[in-house]
C-alpha positions as CSV (number, residue, x, y, z in Angstrom):
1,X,-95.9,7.4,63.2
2,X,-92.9,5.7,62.0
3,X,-90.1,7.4,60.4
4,X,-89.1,6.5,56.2
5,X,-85.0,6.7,57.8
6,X,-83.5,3.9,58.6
7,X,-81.5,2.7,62.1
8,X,-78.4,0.9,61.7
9,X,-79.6,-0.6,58.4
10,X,-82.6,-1.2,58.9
11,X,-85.7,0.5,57.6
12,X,-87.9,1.5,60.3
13,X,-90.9,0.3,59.3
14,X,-89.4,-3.0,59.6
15,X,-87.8,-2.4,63.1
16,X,-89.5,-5.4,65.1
17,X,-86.6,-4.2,68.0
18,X,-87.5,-0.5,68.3
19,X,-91.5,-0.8,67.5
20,X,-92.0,-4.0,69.6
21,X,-89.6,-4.7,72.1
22,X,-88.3,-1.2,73.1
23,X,-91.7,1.3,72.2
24,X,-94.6,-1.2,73.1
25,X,-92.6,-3.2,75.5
26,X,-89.6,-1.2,77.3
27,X,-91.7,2.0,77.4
28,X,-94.8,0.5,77.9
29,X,-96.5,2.4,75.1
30,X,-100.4,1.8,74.8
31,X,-101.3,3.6,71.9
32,X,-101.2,2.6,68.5
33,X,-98.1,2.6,66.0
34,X,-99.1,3.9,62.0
35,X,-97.1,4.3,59.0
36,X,-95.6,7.1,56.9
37,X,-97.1,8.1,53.9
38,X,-96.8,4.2,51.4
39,X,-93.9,3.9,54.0
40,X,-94.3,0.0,54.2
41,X,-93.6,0.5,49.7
42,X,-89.6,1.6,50.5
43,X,-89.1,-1.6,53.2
44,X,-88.0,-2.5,49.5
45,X,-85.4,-1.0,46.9
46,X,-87.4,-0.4,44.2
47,X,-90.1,0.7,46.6
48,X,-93.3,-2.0,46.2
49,X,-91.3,-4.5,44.2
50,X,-91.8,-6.7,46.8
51,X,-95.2,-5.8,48.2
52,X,-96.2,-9.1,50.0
53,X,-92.9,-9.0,52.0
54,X,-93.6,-5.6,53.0
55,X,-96.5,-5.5,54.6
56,X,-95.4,-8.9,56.1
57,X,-92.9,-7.5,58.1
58,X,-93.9,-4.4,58.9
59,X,-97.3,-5.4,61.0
60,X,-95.0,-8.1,62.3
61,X,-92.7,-5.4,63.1
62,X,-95.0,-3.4,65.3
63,X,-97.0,-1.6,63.1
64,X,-101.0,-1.6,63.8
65,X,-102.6,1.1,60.9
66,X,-100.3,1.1,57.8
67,X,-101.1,4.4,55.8
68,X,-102.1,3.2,52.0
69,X,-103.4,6.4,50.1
70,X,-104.1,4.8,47.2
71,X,-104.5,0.9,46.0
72,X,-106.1,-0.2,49.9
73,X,-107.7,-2.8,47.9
74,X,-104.1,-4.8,47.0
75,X,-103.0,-4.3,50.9
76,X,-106.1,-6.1,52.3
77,X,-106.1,-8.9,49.7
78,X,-102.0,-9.1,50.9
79,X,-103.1,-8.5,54.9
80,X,-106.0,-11.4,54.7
81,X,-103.8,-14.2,52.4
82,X,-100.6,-13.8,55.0
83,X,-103.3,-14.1,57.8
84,X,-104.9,-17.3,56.4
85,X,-101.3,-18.1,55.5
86,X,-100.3,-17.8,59.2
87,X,-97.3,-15.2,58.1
88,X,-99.3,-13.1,60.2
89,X,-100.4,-14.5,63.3
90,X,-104.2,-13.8,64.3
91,X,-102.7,-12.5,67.9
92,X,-100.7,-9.6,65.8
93,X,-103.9,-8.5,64.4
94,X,-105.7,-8.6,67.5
95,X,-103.1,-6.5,69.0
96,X,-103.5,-4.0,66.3
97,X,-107.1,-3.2,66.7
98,X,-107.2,-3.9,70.3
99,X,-104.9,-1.0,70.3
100,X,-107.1,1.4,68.0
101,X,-110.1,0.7,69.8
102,X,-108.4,2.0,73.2
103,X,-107.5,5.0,71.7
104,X,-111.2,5.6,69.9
105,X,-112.4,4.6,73.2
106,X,-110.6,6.8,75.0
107,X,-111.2,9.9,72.9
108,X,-114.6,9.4,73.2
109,X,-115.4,8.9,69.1
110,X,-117.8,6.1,69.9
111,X,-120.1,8.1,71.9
112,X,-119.5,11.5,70.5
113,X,-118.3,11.0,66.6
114,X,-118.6,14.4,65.3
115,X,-116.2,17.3,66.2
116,X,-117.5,20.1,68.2
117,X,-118.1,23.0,66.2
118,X,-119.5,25.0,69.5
119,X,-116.1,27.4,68.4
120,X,-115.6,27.3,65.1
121,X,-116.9,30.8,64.8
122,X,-113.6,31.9,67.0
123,X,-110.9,30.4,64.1
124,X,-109.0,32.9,62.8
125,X,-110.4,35.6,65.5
126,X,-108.6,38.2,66.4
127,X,-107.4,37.1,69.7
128,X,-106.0,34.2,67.9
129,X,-103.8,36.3,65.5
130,X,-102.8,38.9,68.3
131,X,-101.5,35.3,70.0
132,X,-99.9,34.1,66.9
133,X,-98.3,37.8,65.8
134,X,-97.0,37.4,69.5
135,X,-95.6,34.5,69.2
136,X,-93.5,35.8,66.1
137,X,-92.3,38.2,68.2
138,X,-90.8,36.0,70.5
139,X,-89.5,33.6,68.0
140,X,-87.3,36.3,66.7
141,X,-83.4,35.4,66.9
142,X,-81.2,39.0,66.1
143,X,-78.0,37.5,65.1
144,X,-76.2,41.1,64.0
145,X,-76.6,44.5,64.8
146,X,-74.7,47.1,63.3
147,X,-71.4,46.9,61.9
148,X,-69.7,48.3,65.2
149,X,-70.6,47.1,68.4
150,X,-71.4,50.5,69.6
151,X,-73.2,52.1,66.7
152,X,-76.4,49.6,66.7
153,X,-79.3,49.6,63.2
154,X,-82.2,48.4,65.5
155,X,-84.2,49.4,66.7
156,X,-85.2,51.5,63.6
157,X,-86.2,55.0,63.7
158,X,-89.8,55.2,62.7
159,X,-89.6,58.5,61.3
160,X,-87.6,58.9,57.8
161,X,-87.5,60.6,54.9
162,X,-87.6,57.6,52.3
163,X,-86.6,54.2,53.0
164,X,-86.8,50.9,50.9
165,X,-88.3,47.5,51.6
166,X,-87.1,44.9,49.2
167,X,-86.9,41.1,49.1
168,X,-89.1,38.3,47.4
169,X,-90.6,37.8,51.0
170,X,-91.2,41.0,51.9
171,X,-94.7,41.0,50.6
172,X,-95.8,37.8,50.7
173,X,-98.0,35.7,52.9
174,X,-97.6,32.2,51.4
175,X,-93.4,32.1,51.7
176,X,-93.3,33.8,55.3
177,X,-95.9,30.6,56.2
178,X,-93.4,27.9,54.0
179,X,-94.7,24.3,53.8
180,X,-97.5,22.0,55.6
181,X,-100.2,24.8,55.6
182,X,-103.1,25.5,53.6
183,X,-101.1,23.4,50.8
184,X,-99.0,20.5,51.4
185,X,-95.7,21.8,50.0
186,X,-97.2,25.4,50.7
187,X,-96.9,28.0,47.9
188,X,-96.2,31.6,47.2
189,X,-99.1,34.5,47.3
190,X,-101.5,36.3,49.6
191,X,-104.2,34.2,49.0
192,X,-103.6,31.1,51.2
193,X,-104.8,31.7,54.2
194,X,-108.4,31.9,55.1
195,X,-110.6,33.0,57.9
196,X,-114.0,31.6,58.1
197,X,-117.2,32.9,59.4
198,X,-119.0,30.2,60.5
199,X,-123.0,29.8,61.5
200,X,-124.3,26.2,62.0
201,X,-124.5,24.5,60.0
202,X,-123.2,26.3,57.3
203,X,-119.8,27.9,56.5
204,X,-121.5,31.6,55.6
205,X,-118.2,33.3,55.0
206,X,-115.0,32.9,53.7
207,X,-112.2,35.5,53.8
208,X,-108.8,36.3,52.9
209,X,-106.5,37.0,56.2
210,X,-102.5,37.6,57.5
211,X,-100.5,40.3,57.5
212,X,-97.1,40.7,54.8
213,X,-94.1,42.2,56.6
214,X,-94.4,44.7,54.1
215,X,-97.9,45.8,55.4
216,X,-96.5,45.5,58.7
217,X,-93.3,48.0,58.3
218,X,-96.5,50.5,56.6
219,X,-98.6,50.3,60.0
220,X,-95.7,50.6,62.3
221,X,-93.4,53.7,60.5
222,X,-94.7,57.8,61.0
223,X,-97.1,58.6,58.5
224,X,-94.8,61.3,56.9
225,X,-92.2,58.3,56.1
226,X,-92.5,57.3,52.6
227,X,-92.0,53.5,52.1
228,X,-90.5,51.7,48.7
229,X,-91.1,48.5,47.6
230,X,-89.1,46.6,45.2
231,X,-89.2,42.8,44.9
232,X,-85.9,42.8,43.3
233,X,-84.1,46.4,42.9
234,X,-81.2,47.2,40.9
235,X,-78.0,48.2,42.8
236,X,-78.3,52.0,40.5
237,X,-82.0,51.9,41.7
238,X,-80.6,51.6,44.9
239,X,-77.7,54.1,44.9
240,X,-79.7,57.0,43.3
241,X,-82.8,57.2,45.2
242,X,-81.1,57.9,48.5
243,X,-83.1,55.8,51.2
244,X,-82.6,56.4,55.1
245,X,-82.1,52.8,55.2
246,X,-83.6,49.4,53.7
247,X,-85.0,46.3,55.3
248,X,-84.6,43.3,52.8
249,X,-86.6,40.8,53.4
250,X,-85.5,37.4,51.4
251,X,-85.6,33.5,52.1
252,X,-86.1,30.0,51.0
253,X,-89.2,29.2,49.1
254,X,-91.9,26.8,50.6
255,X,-90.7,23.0,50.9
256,X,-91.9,20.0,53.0
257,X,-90.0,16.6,53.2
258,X,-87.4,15.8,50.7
259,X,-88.1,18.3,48.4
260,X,-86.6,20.7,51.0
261,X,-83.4,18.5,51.0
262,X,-80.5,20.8,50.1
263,X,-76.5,20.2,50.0
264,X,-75.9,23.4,50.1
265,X,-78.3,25.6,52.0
266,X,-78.0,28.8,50.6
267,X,-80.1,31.3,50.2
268,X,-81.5,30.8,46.4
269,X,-79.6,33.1,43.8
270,X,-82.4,36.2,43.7
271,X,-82.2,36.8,47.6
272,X,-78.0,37.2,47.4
273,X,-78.4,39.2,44.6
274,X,-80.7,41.5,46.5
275,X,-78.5,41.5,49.3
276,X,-75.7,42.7,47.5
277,X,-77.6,45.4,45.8
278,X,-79.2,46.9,48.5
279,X,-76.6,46.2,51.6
280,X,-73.5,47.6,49.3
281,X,-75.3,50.6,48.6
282,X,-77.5,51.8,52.1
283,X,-77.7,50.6,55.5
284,X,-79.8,47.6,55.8
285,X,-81.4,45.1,58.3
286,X,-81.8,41.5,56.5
287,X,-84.8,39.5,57.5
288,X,-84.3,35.8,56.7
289,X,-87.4,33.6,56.2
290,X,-86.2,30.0,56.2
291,X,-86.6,26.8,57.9
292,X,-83.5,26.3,59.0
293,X,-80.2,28.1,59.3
294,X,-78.7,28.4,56.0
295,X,-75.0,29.8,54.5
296,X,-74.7,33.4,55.5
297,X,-71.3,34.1,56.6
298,X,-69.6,34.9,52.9
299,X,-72.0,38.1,52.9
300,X,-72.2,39.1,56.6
301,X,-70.1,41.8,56.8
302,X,-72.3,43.7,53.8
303,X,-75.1,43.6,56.1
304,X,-75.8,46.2,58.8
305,X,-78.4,43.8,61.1
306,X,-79.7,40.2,60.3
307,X,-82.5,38.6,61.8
308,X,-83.9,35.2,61.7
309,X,-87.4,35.4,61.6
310,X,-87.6,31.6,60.6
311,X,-91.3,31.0,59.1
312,X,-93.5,33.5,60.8
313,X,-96.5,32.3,59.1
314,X,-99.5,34.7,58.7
315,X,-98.7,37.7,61.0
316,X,-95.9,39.2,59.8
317,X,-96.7,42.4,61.6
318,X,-94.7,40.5,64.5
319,X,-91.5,41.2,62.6
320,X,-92.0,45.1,62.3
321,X,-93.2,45.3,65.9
322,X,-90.0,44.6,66.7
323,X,-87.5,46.1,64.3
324,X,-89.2,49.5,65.1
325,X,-88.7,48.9,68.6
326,X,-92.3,48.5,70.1
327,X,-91.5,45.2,72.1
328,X,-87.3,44.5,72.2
329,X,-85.8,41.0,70.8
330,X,-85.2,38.2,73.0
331,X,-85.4,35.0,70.8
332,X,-82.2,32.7,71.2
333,X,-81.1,29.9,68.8
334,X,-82.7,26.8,69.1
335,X,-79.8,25.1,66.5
336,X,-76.3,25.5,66.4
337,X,-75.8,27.9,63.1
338,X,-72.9,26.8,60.6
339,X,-70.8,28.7,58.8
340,X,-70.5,25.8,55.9
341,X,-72.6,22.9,54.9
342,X,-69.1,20.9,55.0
343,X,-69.2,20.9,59.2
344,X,-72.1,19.1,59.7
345,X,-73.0,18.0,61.5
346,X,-72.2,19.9,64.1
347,X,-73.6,20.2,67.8
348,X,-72.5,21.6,71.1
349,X,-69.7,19.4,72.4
350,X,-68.4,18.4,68.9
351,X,-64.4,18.2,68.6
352,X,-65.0,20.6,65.7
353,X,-67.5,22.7,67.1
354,X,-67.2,26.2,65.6
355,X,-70.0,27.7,64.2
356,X,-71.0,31.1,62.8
357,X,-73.9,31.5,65.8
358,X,-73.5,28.9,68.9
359,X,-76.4,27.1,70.2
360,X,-78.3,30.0,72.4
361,X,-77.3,32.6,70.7
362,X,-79.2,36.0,70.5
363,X,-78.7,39.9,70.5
364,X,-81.3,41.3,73.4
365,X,-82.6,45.1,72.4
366,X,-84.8,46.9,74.4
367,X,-88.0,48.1,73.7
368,X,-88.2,51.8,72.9
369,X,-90.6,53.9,74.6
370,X,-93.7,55.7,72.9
371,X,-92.6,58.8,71.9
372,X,-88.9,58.5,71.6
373,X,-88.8,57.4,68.1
């Protein structure tokens, strides 16, 4: 699929170099090339102010299966007058579906059409959410822990008096899972993801499934541990109900293409706020759900422990699995983390390279073992 940037000017979808010359012929690439979402519309500036020209060069360019979601009917009365036209040369469109009959051919859809459905019943199973609550596990990266080197929050005792979970992400499903999931943009709630019991050739059962962080700090703490949830406390709430310690969980909301674009990349205004009136007023470990690394450093040195926990999507009983200490962090950073929008960009090698979190980066704990908490 090609890109909506552009390369030295020019829009990709119009790139006859890159799509032609250097992906079908340099690398000898034998599958087929689509557009982006009405990708061929922003050739143009308006977008599709000059459709005819679009569509023109960008199957000239390269492109075999242009992606029209809506008016198909305007592209193929375009596609067949530049073909009769000879703007598009019958050899281009033979190339084109030469190319997407290869690929059906080769996956088969010709002689077997239909998906196999032979384990449909085994979605959402539970070996496939002990893989994925794994997997957050792993994905972990613990980028502070404690305010002293040698006085360490994590792992956290399990056994308390009273402590406080708080955080707009703390209990809920749909924000640790973000964007591209069961909705396009992806949206808050615990009633986005759904398991499905399946019995050919009917779907005979549909249920709601995942795992909150909060529900996952309830399994993992003693039974004697009282735990207190508040979305957004007050820093007096905070102060005069005396917690052991508090685990804030807080992030960016769900986003997918450019409506995650972002000049500043902080964390939105309710998260800081909970930061500040929790972290000022009891130890804390912050969990940040977010796509990317965002602006932390100003409020840093209020925070006990931070992790990144990135978008652990529906098991979020990986996160508490390892802030209590039942399996140790090992996750490293994948990304260079900034301290201010106004470096990047920045990567490893850069004159200016000086980030908040290098590339690699990660604390290690060790796991703690049963019994000892």
């Amino acid at each position: 699929m090609i890109s909506y940037s552009s390369w030295n000017g020019v829009k990709m979808h119009a790139n006859h170099d890159l799509i032609t010359n250097y992906l079908k012929g340099t690398l000898g690439f034998k599958g087929f090339v689509i557009s982006d979402w009405q990708g061929i519309d922003k050739i143009t500036y308006p977008a599709h102010s000059n459709y005819t020209y679009s569509v023109e060069v960008s199957i000239n360019a390269g492109l075999d299966m242009i992606m029209v979601p809506y008016n198909y009917t305007e592209f193929i009365d375009t596609v067949t007058f530049l073909v009769e036209k000879n703007y598009i040369p019958m050899s281009r469109i033979d190339d084109a579906v030469r190319r997407i009959l290869r690929v059906k051919f080769i996956a088969g859809l010709f002689e077997k059409p239909f998906a196999d459905l032979s384990f449909a019943d085994q979605l959402g199973s539970q070996e496939h959410r002990d893989l994925a609550r794994e997997a957050v596990r792993k994905s972990l990266v613990l980028l502070k822990n404690g305010k002293h080197p040698n006085n360490p929050l994590l792992p956290l005792p399990k056994k308390a008096h009273k402590i406080l979970v708080a955080g707009t992400h703390a209990n809920d499903i749909g924000l640790q899972c973000g964007g591209w999931t069961i909705t396009w943009r992806g949206m808050a709630g615990n009633n986005n993801t759904i398991g499905i019991i399946y019995e050919f050739p009917l779907i005979i059962s549909l249920f709601l499934t995942g795992t909150t962080i909060l529900s996952g700090i309830k399994s993992a703490v003693d039974p004697s541990t009282k735990v207190e949830y508040r979305k957004k406390p007050s820093s007096r709430f905070v102060k005069a109900m005396q917690f052991d310690y508090a685990i804030v969980v807080v992030g960016e909301p769900p986003y997918v293409e450019t409506f995650g674009d972002n000049l500043n990349l902080t964390i939105p205004q309710t998260g800081l706020r909970t930061i500040h009136n929790v972290c000022n007023n009891v130890k804390c470990v912050v969990v940040l759900i977010s796509g990317r690394p965002l602006v932390i450093e100003h409020h840093l040195p209020k925070i006990d422990a931070l992790v990144a926990a990135w978008l652990p999507g529906s098991e979020g009983q990986g996160v508490s699995d390892v802030l209590f200490g039942d399996f140790g962090f090992t996750g490293k950073l994948a990304r260079t983390w900034f301290k201010r929008v106004d470096q990047l960009p920045m990567n490893v090698g850069d004159p200016h390279y000086d980030p908040l979190f290098p590339f690699g980066f990660g604390l290690e704990t060790k796991p703690i073992v049963a019994g000892n908490h």
